[in-house]
C-alpha positions in Angstrom: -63.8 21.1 37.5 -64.4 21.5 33.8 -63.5 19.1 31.2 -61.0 21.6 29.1 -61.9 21.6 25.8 -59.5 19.7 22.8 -57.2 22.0 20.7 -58.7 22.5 17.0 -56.1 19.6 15.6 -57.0 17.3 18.5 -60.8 17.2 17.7 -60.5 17.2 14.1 -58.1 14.3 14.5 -60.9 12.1 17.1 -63.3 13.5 14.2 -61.4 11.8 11.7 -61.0 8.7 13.9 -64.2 8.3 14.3 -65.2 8.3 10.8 -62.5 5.9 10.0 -64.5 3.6 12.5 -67.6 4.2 11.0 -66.4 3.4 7.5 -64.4 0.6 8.6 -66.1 -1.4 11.5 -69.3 -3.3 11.9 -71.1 -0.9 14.1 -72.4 -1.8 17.0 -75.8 0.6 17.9 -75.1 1.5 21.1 -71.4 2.6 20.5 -72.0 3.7 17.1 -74.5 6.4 19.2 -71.6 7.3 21.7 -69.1 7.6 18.6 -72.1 9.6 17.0 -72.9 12.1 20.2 -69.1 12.7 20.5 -68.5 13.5 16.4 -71.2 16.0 16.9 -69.4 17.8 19.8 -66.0 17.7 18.2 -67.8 18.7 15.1 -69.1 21.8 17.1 -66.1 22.7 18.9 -64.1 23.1 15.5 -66.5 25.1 14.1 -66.8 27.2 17.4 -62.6 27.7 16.7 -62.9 28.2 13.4 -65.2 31.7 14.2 -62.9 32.7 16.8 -60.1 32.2 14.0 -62.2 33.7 11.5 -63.4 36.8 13.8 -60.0 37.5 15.2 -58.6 37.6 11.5 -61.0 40.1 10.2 -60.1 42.4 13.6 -56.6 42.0 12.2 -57.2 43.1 9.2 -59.1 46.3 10.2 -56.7 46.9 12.5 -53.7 47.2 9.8 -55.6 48.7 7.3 -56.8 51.6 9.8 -52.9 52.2 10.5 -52.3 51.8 6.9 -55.1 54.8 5.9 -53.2 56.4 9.0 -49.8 56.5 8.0 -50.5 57.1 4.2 -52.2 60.3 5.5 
């Protein structure tokens, strides 16, 4: 079964944990590369939300200004 993907505020907050941990801790290599694989998918998954976001917002928008034109008509 697939792994279900974090909500947007869930990875950004792991994101932001793990940034704390490599501003803060004395980095061990071969976590810091786990820590560093794991940013990179979070990082990805936001932005993957983020165009979903983005894409269903500009549907929106032509979507109300195409009944606007309509009922101005």
């Amino acid at each position: 079964m697939a792994k279900k993907s974090p909500s947007f505020a869930e990875a950004f907050t792991e994101l932001e944990e793990i940034t704390s941990w490599f501003e803060t801790s004395d980095v061990d290599l071969d976590e810091g590369l786990k820590k560093f694989e794991r940013g990179l998918e979070l990082a990805q998954a936001c932005k993957t939300k983020l165009a979903e976001v983005e894409n269903k917002v500009v549907d929106l928008k032509k979507k109300f200004a195409t009944l606007e034109v309509a009922q101005n008509e």
